[in-house]
N, C-alpha and C positions, 0 to 999 in steps of 0.2 A: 504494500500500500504506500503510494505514494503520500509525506509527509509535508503537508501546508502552515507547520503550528506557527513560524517564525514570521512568512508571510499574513498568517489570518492576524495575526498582532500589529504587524508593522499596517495595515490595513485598518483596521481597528481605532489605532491613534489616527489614524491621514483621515479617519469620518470626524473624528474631535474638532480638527486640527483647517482642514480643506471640504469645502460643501462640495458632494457628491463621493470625495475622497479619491479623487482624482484630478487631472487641471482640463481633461475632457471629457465628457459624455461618454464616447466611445471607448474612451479607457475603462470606465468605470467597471466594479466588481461585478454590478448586477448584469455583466454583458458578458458572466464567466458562472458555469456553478456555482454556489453556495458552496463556502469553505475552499475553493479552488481557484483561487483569485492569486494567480504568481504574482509576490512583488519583486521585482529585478533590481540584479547588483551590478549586472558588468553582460555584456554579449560581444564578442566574435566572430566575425564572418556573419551567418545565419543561426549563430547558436548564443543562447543567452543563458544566464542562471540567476536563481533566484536566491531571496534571504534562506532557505533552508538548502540549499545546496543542489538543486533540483537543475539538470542540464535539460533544454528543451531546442529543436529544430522551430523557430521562430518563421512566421508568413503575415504576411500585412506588412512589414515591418515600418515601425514608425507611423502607423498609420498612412502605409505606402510612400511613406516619404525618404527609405531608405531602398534604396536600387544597386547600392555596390557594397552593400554588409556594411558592421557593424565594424568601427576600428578600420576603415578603409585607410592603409595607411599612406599612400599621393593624398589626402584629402587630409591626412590629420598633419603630416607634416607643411602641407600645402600655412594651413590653419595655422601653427606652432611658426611658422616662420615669418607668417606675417603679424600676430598680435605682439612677439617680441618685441617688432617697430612702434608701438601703440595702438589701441582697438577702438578709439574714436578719437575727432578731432572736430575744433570749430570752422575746417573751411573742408570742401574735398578734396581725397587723395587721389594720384595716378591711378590709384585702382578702381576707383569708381570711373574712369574712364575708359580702363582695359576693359571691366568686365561687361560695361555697358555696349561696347565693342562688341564682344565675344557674341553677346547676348544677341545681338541685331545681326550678326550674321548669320546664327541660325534660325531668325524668324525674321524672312526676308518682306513677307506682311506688312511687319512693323517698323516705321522708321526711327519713333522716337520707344524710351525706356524707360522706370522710375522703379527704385527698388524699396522694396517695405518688409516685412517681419511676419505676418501673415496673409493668410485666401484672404479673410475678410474683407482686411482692410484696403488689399489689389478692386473686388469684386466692389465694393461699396464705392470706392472712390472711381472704378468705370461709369457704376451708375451714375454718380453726380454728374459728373463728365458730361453723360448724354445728356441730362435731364437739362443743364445749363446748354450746348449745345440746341437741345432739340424746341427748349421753352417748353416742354411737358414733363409729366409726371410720373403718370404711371408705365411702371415695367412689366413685360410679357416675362415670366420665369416658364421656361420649360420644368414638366412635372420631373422629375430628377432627386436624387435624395437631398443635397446641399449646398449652397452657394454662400451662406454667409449667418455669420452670427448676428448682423444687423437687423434694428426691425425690417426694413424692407424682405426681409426673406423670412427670419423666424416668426413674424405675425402672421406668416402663413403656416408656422405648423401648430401640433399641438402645444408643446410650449410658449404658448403667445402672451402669457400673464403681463399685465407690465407695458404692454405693447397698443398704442393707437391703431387706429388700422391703417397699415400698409402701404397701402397704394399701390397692389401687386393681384395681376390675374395672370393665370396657369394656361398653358397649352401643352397636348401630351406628344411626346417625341413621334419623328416618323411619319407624321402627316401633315402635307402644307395647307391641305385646304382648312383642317382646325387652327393652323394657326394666319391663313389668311382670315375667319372670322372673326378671331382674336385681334385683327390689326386693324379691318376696315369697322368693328364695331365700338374701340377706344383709341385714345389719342394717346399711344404709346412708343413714349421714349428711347426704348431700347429692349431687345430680347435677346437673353442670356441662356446660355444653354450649354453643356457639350456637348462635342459634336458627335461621340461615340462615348460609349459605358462598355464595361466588362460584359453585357448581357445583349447589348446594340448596336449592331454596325448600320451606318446609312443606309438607308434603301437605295434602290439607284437614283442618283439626281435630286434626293430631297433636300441635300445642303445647300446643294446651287438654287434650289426652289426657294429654302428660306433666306440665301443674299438676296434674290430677286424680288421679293415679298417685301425684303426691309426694303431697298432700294426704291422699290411702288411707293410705301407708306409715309417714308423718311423716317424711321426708325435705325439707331446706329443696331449693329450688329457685335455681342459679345460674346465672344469665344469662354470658358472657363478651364483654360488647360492644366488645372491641381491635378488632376491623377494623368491625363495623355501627356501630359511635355514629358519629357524623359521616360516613357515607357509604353508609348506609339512608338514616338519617334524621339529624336533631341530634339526637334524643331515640332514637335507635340503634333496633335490631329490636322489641325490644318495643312502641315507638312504631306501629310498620308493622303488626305480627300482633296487637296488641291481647293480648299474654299479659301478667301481669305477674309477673316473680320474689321469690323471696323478699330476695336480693340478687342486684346487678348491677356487672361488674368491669369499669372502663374504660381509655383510656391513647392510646397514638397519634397521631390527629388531634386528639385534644382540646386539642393545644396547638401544631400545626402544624408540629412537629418541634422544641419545646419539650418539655423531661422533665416530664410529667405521668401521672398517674396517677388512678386515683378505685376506691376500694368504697363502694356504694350500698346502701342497703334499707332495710326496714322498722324503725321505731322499737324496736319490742320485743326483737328481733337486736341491732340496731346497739347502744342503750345499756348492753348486754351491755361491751361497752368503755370506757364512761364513765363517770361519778361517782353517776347515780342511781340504780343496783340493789343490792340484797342479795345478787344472786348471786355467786358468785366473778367475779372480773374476768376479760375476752378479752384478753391483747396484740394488739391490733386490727392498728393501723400509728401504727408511733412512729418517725418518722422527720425528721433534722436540716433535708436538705432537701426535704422534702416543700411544707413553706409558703413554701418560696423566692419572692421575688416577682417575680423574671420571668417563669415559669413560669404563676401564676397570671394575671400581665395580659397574657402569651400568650392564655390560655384564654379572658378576657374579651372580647380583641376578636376571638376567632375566632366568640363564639357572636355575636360584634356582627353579623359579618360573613353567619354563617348566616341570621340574623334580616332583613337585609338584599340581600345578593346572589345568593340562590340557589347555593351551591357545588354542592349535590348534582345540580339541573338542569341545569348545567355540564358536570357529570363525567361526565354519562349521554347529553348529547349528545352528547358527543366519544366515549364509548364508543360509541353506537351506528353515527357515523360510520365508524370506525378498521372497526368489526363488519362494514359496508358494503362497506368498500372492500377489506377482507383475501379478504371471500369471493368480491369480482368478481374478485381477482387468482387465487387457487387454482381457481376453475371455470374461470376461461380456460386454466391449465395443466393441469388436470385433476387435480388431484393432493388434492382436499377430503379424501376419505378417509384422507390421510395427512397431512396440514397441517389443522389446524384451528384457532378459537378458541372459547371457552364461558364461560358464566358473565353474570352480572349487568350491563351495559352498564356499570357503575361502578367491573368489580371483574371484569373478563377476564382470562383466560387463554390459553396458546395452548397444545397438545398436540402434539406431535411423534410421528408412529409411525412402522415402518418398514414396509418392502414387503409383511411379514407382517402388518401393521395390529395390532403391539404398540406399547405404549410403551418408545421408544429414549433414552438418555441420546446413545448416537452421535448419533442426528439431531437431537436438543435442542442439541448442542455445534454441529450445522454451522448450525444454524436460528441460536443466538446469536453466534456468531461473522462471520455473514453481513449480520446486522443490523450487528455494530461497526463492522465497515468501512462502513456507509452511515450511520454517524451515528446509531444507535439502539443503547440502553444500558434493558438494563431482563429480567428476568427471568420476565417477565409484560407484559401489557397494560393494565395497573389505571392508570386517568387520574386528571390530578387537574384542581383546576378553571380551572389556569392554561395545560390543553393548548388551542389554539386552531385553526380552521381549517386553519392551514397549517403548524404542526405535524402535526395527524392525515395532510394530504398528503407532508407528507414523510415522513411515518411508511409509510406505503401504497408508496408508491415505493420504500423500503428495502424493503421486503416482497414487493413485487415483482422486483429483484432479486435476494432471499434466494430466493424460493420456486423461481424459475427454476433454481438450485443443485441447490437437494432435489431440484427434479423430475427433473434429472439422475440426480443421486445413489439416488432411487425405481429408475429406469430401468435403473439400472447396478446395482441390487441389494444397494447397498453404498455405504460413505461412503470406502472404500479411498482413500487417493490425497487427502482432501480434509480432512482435521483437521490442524493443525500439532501436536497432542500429542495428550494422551491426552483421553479423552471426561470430563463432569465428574460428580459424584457425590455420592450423597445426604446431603445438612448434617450427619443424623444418625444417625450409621453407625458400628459397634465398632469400627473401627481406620481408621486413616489411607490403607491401600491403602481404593481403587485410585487414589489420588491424594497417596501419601505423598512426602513431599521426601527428598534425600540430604541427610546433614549435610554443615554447612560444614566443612571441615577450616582449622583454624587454627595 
């Protein structure tokens, strides 16, 4: 039996200590078993360990924000050599030059660059962008999981406490004429979207269908490349479908679990925030440590590294492997129709249903739970480019294990008898049940 005591404590203090006990949603415990909540000390390559000592094959990592492992070491010495010079200053350095460079070369889209610290605050400051550009208001979001912790996007989820309304209506991916009703029936500013998801690739021509839509409407066009820049492509989705945005919002891999961030676009947009227009000024991104310099010689030897060792053919072999081996182990049990995986070889998923061939949070808590005790840690299947051969087989082997559980638990009609707590629950969601704590009593 795999032992949690060290982590369920250090967890414990971080609910006292940090609201949700975590510094994100997605991190939090209720997105892991009860009592199976690794807290990490240190990871390498793709493998991390926890306060009890616990070695795990790590996926998502960083909340996909890490694509060359953990301790990549071009990127830590990268890092290490440039904060020795100092890691911030009151005027910019040559490097916020280079990297601004480096950056426009591979997003030939975009002329101008501004760098920041997180999605949010890229995606938020695109919107203002438009909205001063366009003199309107309301933003078209493509239905999609997340764009921003700003009201303009979390007033649309269930988390909206707190929150005025919006000024935000949805259109769902994939189809132009939904979102041409969405454009000729409000006077909207801008729609935001990616261009592909793990689960979505373009139809043919819809992306070109949605430039031409904005272009009809006068709606700028925004890219959101947090999870495709670095693992479509270096030069993210737009690269790959050939559309190009009005602006494009970055962040994630681009610094390999370095705080980076980027809003990207056209000249005429962008110096909307600068010193060469007449027009009223944008608060773009004004941000302290946005030109931090580890960060940015993060980003420079990641794109060194794209330019040179293929991460993304990497991450797609080891995804198609892992692809391989999950679906020899559920057809040997029989159980495909309720065990699956989907998505982009570089950006898997797995689906959990039950006997009824819904989607179960029950059987997603037995499915991650079955994995921790075989040394797999991760919330998904998303590789990165340091997963190697014999990770993915260890990985396949957990999985095989795990699935032979489920396949019980399919049989048996039920997970009765086979979770130590309660099943775990969506990031973002009105209240804390079904996964609220008691208070401490002090």
């Amino acid at each position: 039996m795999t032992d949690f005591s060290r982590s369920n404590a250090a967890q414990a203090r971080l609910h006292e200590l940090v609201p949700g006990g975590a510094h994100t949603y997605a991190r939090g415990d209720d997105q892991y078993p009860e009592g199976m909540a690794p807290v990490l000390v240190r990871g390498s390559g793709c493998r991390v360990t926890d306060a009890d000592g616990n070695e795990f094959v790590e996926y998502g990592m960083g909340l996909r924000a890490v694509t060359l492992g953990h301790g990549y070491r071009p990127v830590v010495d990268a890092v290490t050599a440039a904060i020795a010079d100092g890691s911030n200053f009151s005027r910019p350095t040559t490097l916020e030059l280079a990297a601004a460079e480096d950056f426009l070369e591979l997003v030939p889209a975009a002329d101008m660059v501004k760098f920041g610290k997180n999605g949010s605050d890229a995606t938020t400051a695109a919107v203002r962008l438009a909205r001063a550009v366009t003199g309107r208001v309301t933003v078209a979001a493509c239905a999609q999981p997340f764009f921003s912790v700003d009201d303009w996007f979390i007033g649309t989820t269930a988390m909206s406490a707190g929150i005025p309304e919006p000024g935000t209506v949805s259109f769902p991916y994939g189809d132009a004429a939904a979102l041409e009703a969405v454009l000729a029936g409000n006077e909207v500013a801008c729609v935001i979207m990616e261009a592909a998801t793990a689960l979505h690739e373009p139809p043919p021509g819809y992306l070109a269908a949605v430039r031409a839509l904005c272009d009809r409407y006068g709606a700028l066009l925004i890219f959101d490349e947090m999870i495709t820049g670095f693992r479509w492509s270096a030069g993210g989705a737009q690269a790959v479908y050939g559309v190009a945005p009005d602006l494009s919002c970055w962040g994630k891999a681009m610094g390999n679990g370095f705080p980076l961030a980027a809003l990207a676009g056209k000249r005429e947009y962008m110096e909307r925030g600068g010193l060469r227009t007449d027009e009223r000024r944008v608060f773009l991104l004004s941000t302290t440590h946005g030109p931090e310099t580890g960060a940015l010689a993060a980003f420079r030897a990641v794109v060194h590294a794209y330019a040179t060792t293929d991460p993304v053919g990497r991450m797609e072999r080891a995804g198609l492997r892992l692809r391989a081996g999950f679906e020899a182990v559920v057809a040997e049990l029989g159980i495909g129709e309720y065990l699956r995986v989907a998505g982009r070889p570089s950006c898997l998923v797995f689906q959990t249903l039950d006997p009824a061939g819904q989607p179960s949070q029950e059987f997603r808590t037995l499915f991650l739970g079955e994995l921790l005790r075989r040394g797999v840690l991760g919330q998904s299947f998303v590789t990165s480019a340091a997963h190697t051969d014999a990770d993915i087989d260890h990985t396949v082997e957990a999985v095989r294990g795990a699935a032979a559980v489920y396949a019980d638990a399919v049989q048996r009609g039920s997970v009765d008898g086979l979770l130590d707590g309660r099943p775990v629950a969506p990031a973002l969601r009105a209240t804390a049940a079904p996964r609220r704590l008691a208070e401490v009593l002090r």
